[in-house]
Residue, then its C-alpha position, 0 to 999 in steps of 0.5 A: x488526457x486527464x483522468x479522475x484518481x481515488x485511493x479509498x482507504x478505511x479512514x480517508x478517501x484521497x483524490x485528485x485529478x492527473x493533467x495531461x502533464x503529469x501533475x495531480x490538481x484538485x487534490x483532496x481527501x474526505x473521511x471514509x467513516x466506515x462506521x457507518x456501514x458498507x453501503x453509505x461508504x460506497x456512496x460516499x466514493x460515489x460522490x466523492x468521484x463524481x465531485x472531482x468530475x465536476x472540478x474537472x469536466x474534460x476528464x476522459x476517464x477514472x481510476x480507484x484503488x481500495x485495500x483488500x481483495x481485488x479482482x481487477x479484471x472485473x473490478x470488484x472488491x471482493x473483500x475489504x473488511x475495513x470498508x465492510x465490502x464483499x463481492x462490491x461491483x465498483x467498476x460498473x457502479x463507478x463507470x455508470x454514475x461517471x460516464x467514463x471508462x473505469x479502473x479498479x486497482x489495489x491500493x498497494x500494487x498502484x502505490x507500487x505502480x506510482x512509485x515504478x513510474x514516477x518514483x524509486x522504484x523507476x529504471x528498475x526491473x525487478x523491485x519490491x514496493x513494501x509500504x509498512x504501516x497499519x498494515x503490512x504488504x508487498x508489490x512485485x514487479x518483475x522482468x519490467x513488466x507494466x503491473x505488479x502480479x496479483x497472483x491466481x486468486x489476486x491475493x499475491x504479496x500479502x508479506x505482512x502474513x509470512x510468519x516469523x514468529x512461529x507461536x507467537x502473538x495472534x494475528x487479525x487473520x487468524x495466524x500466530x507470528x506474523x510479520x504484521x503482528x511485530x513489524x507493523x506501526x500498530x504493532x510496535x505501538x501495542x508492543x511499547x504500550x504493553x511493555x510500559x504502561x504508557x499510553x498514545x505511544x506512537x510507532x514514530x514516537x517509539x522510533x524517537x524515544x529508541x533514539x534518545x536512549x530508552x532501551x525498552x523502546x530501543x528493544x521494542x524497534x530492534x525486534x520490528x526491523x528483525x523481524x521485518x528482515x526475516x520477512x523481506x530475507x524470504x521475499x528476496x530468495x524468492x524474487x531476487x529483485x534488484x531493489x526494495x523499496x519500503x513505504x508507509x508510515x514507517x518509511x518517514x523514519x529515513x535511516x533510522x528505519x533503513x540503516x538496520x533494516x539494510x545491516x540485518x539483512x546482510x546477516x540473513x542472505x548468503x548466496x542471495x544477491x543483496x539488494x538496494x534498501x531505499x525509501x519511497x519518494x512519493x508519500x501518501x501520494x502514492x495511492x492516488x498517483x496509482x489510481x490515475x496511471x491506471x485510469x491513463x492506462x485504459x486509454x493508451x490501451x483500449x483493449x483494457x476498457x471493458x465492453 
């Protein structure tokens, strides 16, 4: 039972094919180049797709996870600003030019999934799934149910949106103060840069200069996992789940993310029950991993595949 994996995002479409033993073979990625324009990125997945069904012609179906908005019923991307798709037909485009069955996912809810069934977030019911990178945001799963919730309009665990800083700097989404604007790994870059004046700072390398005594950098991080404690300090009084479980980019720092993401949120919860602060196992695999568990899932479940 193999199955054909995509997770497109706005720089590199990674790939790959799931064997029936759970391995993920023919792995790959190519540039998105979203520069070019919505419609030479869909062909671009498009071939991409139809590259891995050749390396791997017994496939029996695919999956795809893109960022954005996605209505995963119909799977249509119905809004992802960094591939400059609107109301995109995927699945059917995609199932036509394979000949397979196909399933359109988020990219973070299927990196969430990955993670629930192959990773740390396994025997666990209740978890969030919160990869921080350019970007901030969240899966939930809850009661141990198959699929993190996508909420009434597929928009649910945008945390990177929750406002923390009232007032504060202005978001790509119009808002002032949220998480993203602090916490993200472009926004503590821009934050050192504008406070120093020094240049292709990295969000790693802030992390690493924190370390070795640089107290601007030092400040610059502090203020990242507070405010990232104020976020998650909300999500945990609403979902009471057992784990958090953070990815992305920022996860790579280990403890030096974790230690002080844990000790500030023991300062913020009261009757909240404190929940387990781990790290995500599967790395930029995730995505991909995702893709294929819910491209697996349309055959041990017919009545997912669309008539």
């Amino acid at each position: 039972m193999s199955v054909i994996a995509l997770d497109v995002g706005g720089t590199f479409i990674k790939g790959g094919v799931l064997a029936e033993d759970g391995t993920l073979s023919h792995a790959d990625r190519w540039y998105t180049r979203a520069d070019r324009g919505p419609d030479d990125v869909l062909e671009t997945v498009l071939d991409c797709a139809a590259e891995l069904a050749a390396r791997c012609p017994g496939a029996e179906a695919a999956g795809v996870v893109i960022p954005g908005v996605v209505d995963e019923d119909d799977g249509v991307s119905v809004f992802a600003a960094t591939l400059g798709w609107r109301d995109v037909p995927l699945r059917d485009w995609l199932a036509e030019h394979l000949g397979l069955p196909v399933a359109v996912g988020h990219d973070v809810r299927a990196g969430g999934l990955a993670e629930a069934r192959a990773g740390a977030g396994q025997n666990c019911a209740d978890f969030l799934f919160v990869p921080v990178g350019t970007g901030i945001a969240a899966a939930v799963f809850a009661e141990g149910r198959a699929r993190a919730l996508t909420g009434g309009h597929g928009r649910a665990g945008e945390l990177g949106h929750v406002v923390v800083r009232p007032g504060g700097e202005r978001c790509r989404c119009g808002a002032r103060g949220c998480l993203e604007t602090v916490a993200s790994a472009s926004a503590i870059s821009r934050r050192y840069v504008r406070a120093t004046h020094r240049h292709g700072a990295t969000a790693r390398d802030v992390q690493s200069r924190a370390r070795a005594g640089d107290e601007v950098a030092a400040s610059v991080w502090s203020e990242a996992m507070e405010a990232l404690a104020d976020a998650l300090s909300t999500a945990i009084t609403l979902y009471d789940p057992e784990r958090v479980v953070i990815g992305g980019g920022l996860s790579r720092a280990g403890e030096a993310c974790l230690v002080p993401l844990r000790a500030a949120l023991a300062e913020r919860l009261t009757f909240q029950a404190l929940p387990q602060v781990v790290g995500a196992s599967l790395g930029d695999r995730a995505g991909c991993l995702g893709a294929a568990f819910l491209a697996r899932d349309l055959l041990v479940r017919p009545e997912l595949v669309p008539s």
